[in-house]
Rosetta silent file (secondary structure, phi, psi, omega in degrees, C-alpha in Angstrom):
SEQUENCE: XXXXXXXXXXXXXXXXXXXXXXXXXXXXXXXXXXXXXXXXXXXXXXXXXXXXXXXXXXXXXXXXXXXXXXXXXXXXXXXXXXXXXXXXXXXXXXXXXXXXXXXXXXXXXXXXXXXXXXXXXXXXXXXXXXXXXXXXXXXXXXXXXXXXXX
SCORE:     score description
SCORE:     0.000 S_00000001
   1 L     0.000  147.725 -170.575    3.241   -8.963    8.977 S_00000001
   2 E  -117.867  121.961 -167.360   -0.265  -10.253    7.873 S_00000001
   3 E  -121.928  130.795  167.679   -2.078  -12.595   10.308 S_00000001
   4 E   -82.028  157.206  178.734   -6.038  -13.433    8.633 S_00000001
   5 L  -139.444 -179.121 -161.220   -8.580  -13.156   12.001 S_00000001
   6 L   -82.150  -40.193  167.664  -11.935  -14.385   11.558 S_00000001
   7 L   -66.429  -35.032 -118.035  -13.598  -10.846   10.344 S_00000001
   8 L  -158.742 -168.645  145.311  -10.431   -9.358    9.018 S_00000001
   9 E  -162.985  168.477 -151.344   -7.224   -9.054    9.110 S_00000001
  10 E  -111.397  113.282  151.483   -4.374   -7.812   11.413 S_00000001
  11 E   -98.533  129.769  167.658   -1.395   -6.403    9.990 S_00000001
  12 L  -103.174  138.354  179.590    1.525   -5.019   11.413 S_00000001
  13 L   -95.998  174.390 -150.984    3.310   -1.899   10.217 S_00000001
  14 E  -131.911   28.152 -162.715    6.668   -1.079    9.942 S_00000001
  15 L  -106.161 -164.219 -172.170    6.899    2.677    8.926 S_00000001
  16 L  -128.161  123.853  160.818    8.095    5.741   10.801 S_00000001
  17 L   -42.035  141.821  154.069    6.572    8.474   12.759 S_00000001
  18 L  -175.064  153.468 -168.381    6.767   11.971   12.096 S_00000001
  19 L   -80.425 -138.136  125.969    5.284   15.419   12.935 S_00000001
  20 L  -153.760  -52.391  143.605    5.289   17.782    9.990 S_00000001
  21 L   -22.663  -40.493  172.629    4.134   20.454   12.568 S_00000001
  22 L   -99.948   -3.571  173.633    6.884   20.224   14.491 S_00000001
  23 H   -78.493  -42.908 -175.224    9.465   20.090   11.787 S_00000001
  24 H  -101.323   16.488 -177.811    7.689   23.459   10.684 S_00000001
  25 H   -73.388  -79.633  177.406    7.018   24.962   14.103 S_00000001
  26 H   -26.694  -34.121 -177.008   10.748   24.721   14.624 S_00000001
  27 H   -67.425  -38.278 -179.470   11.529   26.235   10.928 S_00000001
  28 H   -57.140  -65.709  177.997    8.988   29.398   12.647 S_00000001
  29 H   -38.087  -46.777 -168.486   11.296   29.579   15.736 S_00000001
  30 H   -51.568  -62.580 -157.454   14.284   29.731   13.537 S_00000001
  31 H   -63.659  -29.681 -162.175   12.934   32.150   11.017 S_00000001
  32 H   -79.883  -49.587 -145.844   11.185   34.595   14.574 S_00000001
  33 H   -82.037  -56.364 -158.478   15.122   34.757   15.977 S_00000001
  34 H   -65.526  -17.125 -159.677   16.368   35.801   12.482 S_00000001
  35 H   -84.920  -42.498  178.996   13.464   38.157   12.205 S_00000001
  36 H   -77.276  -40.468  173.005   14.709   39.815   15.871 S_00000001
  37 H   -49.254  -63.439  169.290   18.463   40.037   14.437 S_00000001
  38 H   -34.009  -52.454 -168.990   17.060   42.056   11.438 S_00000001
  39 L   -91.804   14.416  150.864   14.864   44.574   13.254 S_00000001
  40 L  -111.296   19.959 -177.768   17.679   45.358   15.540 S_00000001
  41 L  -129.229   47.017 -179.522   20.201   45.723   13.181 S_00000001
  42 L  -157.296  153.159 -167.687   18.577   46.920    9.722 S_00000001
  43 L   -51.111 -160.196 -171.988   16.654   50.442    8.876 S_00000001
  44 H   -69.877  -59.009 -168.991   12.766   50.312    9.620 S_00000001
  45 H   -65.268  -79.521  175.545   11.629   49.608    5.969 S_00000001
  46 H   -52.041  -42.493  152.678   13.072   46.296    5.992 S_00000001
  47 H   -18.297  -71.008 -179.058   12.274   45.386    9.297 S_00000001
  48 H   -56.000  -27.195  176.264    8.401   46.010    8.485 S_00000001
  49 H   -68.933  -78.743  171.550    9.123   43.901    5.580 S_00000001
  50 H   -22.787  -66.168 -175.723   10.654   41.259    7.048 S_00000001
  51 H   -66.053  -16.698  175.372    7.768   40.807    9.878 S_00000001
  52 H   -52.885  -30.875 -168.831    5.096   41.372    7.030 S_00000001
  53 H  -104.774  -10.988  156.372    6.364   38.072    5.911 S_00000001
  54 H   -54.189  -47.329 -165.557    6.937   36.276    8.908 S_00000001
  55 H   -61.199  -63.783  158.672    3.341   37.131    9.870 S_00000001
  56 H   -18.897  -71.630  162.847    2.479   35.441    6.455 S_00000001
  57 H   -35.709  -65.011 -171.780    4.461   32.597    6.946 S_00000001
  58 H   -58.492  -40.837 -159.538    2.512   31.777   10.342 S_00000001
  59 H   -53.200  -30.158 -161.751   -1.243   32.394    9.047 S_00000001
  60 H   -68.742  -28.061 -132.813    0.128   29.552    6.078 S_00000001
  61 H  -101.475  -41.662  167.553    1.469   27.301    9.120 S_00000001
  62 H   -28.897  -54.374  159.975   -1.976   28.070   10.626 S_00000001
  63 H   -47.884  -57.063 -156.358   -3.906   26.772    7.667 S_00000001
  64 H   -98.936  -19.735  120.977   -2.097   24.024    7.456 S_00000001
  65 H    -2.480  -61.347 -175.229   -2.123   23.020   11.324 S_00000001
  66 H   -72.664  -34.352  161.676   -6.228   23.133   11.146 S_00000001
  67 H   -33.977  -81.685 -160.699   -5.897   20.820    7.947 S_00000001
  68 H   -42.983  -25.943 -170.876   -4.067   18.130    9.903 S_00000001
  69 H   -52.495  -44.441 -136.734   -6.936   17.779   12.494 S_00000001
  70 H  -107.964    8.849  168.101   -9.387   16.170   10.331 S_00000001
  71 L   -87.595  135.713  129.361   -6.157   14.175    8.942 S_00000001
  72 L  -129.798  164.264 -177.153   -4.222   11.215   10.410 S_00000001
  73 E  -136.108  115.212  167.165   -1.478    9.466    9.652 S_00000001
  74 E   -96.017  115.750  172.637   -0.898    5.657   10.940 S_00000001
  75 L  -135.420    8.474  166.213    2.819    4.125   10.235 S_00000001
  76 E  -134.662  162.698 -169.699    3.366    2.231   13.192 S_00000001
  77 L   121.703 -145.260 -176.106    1.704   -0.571   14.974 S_00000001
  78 L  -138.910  115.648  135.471   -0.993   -3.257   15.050 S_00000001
  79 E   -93.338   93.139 -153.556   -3.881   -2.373   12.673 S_00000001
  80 E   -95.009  144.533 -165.801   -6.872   -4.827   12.431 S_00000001
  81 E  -128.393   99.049  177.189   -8.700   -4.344    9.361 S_00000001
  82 L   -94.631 -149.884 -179.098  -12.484   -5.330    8.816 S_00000001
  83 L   -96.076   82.503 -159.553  -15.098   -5.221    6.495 S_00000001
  84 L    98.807   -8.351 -158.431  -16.007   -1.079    6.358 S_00000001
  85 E  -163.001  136.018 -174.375  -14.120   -0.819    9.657 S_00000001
  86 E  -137.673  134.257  167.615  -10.853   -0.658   11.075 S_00000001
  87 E   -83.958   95.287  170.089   -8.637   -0.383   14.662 S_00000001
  88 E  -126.704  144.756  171.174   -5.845    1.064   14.883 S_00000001
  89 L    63.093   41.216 -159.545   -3.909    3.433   17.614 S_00000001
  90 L    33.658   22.305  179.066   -6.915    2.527   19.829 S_00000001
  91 E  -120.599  133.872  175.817   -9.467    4.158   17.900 S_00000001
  92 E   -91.347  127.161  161.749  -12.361    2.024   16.148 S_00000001
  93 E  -123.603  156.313 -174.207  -13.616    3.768   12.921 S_00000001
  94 E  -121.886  122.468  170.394  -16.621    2.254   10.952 S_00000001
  95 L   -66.303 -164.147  169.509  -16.637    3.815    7.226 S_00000001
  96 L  -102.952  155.324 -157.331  -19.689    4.915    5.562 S_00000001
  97 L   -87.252  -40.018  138.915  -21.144    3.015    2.391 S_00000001
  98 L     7.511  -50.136 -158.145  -19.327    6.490    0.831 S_00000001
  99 L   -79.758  139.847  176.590  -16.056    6.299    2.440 S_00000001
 100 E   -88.085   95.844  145.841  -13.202    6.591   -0.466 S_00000001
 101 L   -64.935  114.986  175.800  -10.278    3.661   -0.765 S_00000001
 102 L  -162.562  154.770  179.082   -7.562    4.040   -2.452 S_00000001
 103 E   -93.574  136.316  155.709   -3.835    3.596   -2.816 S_00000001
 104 E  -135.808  128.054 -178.544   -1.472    5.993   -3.747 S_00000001
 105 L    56.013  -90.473 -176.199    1.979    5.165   -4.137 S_00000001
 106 L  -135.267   42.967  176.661    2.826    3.174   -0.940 S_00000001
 107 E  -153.273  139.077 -169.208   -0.214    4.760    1.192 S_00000001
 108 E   -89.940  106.944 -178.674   -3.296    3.427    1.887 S_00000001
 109 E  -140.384  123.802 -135.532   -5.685    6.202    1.900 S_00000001
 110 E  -106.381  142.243  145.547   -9.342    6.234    3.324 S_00000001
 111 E  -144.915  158.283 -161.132  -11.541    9.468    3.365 S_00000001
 112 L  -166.420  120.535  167.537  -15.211    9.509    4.880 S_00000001
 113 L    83.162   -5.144 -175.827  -17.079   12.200    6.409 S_00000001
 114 L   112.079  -15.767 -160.969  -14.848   15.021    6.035 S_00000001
 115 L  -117.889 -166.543  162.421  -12.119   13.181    7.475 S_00000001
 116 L  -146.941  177.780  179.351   -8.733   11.019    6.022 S_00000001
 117 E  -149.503  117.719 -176.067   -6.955    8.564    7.551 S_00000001
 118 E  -115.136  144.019  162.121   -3.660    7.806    5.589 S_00000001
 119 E  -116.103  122.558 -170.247   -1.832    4.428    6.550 S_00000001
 120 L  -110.243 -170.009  173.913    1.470    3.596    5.560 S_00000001
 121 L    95.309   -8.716 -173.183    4.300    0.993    7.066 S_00000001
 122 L   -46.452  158.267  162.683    3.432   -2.066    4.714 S_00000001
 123 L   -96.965  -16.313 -171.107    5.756   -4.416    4.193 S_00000001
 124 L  -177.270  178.643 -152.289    4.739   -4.923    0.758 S_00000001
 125 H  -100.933  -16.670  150.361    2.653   -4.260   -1.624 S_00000001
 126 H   -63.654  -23.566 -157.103    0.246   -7.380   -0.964 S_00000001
 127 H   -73.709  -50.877  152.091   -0.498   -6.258    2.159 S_00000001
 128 H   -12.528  -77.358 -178.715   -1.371   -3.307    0.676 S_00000001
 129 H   -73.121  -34.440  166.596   -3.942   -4.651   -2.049 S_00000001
 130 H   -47.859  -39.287  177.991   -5.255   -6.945    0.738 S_00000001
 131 H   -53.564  -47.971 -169.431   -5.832   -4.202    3.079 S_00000001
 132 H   -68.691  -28.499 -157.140   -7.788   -2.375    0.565 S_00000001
 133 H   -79.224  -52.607 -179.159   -9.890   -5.424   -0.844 S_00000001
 134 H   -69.104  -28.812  172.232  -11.418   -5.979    2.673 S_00000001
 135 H   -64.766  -21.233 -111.100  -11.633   -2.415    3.584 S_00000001
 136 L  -150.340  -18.676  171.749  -14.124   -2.592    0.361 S_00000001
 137 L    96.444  -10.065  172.098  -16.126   -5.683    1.925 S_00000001
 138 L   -89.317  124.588  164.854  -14.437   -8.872   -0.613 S_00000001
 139 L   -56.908  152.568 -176.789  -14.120  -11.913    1.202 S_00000001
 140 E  -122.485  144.000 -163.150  -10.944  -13.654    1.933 S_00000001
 141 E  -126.026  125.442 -166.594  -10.135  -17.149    1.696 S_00000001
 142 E  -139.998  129.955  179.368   -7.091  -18.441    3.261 S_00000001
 143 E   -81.808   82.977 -166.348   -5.055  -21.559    2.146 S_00000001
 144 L    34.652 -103.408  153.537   -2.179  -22.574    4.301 S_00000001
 145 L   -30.931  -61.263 -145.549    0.435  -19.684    2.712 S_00000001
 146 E  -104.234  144.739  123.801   -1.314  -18.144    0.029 S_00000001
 147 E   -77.638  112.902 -170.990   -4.468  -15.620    0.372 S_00000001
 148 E  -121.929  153.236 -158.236   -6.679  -15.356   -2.085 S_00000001
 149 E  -115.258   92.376  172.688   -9.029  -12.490   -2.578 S_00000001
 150 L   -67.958    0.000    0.000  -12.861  -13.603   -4.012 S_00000001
């Protein structure tokens, strides 16, 4: 839902959490038990095989673990959205003159600094172009119903 505030505006989203870490942390657990069947019931060679590529597996999970830090992902909530600067999940960030906006597909996605932020949950796909037009600094004008974007 899209409520205009006096800076901004406050939308709420409607999208769904999820981990990706722990969906592949679990896939590691799976893969470490099958890894224990193998070396006690197969020669040597495969064994050594087998953990060479388990071992593999984690450094990629590793990799991609330290990635997510400088990542988030907002799909639920309240976000208020201002002009360079936005709240959400109780953290205020103020872009940079810098900072990248842009949509792709049905995510809103900001990066500044090294970091990303991607936010998802719209209800639609105005919300969407609105979000972005203000993250970008164009004023909004708002008529009973309709928002229009100067």
């Amino acid at each position: 839902m899209l409520k205009v505030i006096d800076d901004g505006v406050s939308i709420t989203l409607n999208g769904t959490e999820s981990n990706p870490v722990f969906v592949m942390a679990g896939v590691l657990v799976v893969l470490a038990i099958c890894v224990a069947v193998v070396a006690m019931t197969a020669p040597v060679q495969i064994t050594i095989g087998m953990m060479a590529v388990f071992a593999v597996l984690i450094f990629g999970f590793n990799i991609y673990k330290n990635r997510l830090k400088y990542q988030s992902r907002i799909a639920t909530g309240v976000i208020i959205i201002k002009n360079r600067a936005f709240i959400a999940q109780g953290q205020n960030v103020k872009l940079s003159e810098n900072a990248c906006i842009e949509l792709i597909n049905d995510t809103l996605v900001i990066t500044d600094l090294g970091r990303s932020w991607h936010i998802l949950g719209f209800d639609n796909d105005k919300e969407r172009h609105v979000a972005k037009s203000v993250l970008e600094g164009k004023a909004l004008e708002k008529r009973e119903q309709a928002i229009r974007i100067l």
